[in-house]
TORGUKE-867742 format. One line per field, with one value per residue (C-alpha): residue in three letters; z, x, y. Coordinates in nm, 3 decimals, always signed. Each point is the difference from the previous one (the first is absolute). Layout:
<sites>
residuo	c(ala|...)
up	c(Z|...)
east	c(X|...)
north	c(Y|...)
</sites>
This chain:
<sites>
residuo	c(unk|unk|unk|unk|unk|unk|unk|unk|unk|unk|unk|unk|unk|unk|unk|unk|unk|unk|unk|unk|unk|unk|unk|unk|unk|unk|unk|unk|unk|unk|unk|unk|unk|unk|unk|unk|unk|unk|unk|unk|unk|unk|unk|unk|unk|unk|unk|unk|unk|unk|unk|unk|unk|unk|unk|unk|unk|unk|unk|unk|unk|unk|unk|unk)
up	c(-2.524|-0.107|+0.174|+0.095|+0.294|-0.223|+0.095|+0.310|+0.392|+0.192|+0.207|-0.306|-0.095|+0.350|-0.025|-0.334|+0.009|+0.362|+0.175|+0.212|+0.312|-0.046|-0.009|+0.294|+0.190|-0.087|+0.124|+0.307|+0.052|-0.124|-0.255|-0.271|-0.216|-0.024|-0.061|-0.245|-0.210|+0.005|-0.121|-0.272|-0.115|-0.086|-0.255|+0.261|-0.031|+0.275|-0.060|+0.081|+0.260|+0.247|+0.062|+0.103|+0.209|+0.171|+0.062|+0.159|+0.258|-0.149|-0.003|-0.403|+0.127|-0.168|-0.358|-0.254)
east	c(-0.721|+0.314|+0.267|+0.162|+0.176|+0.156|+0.310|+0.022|+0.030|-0.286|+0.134|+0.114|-0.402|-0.095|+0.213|-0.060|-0.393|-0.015|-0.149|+0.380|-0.146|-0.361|+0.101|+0.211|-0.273|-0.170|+0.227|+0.040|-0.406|+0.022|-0.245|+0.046|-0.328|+0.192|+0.317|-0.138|-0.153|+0.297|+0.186|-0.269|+0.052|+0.379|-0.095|+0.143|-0.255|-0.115|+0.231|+0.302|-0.259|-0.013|+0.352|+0.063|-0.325|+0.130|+0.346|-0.117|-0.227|-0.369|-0.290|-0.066|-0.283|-0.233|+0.187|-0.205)
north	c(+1.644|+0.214|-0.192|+0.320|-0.118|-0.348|-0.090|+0.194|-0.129|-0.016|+0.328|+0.175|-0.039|+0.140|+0.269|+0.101|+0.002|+0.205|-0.258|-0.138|+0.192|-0.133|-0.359|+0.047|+0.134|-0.332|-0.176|+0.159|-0.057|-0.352|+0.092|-0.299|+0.146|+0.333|-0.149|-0.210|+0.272|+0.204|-0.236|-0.126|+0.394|-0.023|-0.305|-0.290|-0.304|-0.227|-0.227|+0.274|+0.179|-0.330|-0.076|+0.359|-0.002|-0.275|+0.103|+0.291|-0.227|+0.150|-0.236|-0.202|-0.089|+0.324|-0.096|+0.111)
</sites>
């Protein structure tokens, strides 16, 4: 992996890589598998993935 997106915020990532409107629309659906591999694209790991999952009320329990 690069690590192009090191040292920036998780919505700095988002916007940055295109994807901000596509992981809102996830979010909107609920859709924690799209959500998920969004975020897996901007180089967060599970560990950073869950927490955010979960503060945004989508289901952990399709974790990969």
């Amino acid at each position: 992996m690069d690590k192009i997106y090191k040292g920036m915020t998780v919505n700095e990532r988002l916007w940055t890589s295109g994807l901000m409107a596509e992981f809102e629309k996830a979010l909107k659906h609920k859709d924690a598998d799209e959500a998920r591999r969004i975020l897996e694209k901007v180089e967060l790991t599970k560990e950073n993935i869950d927490p955010i999952l979960k503060r945004h009320g989508l289901d952990l329990s399709s974790r990969k």
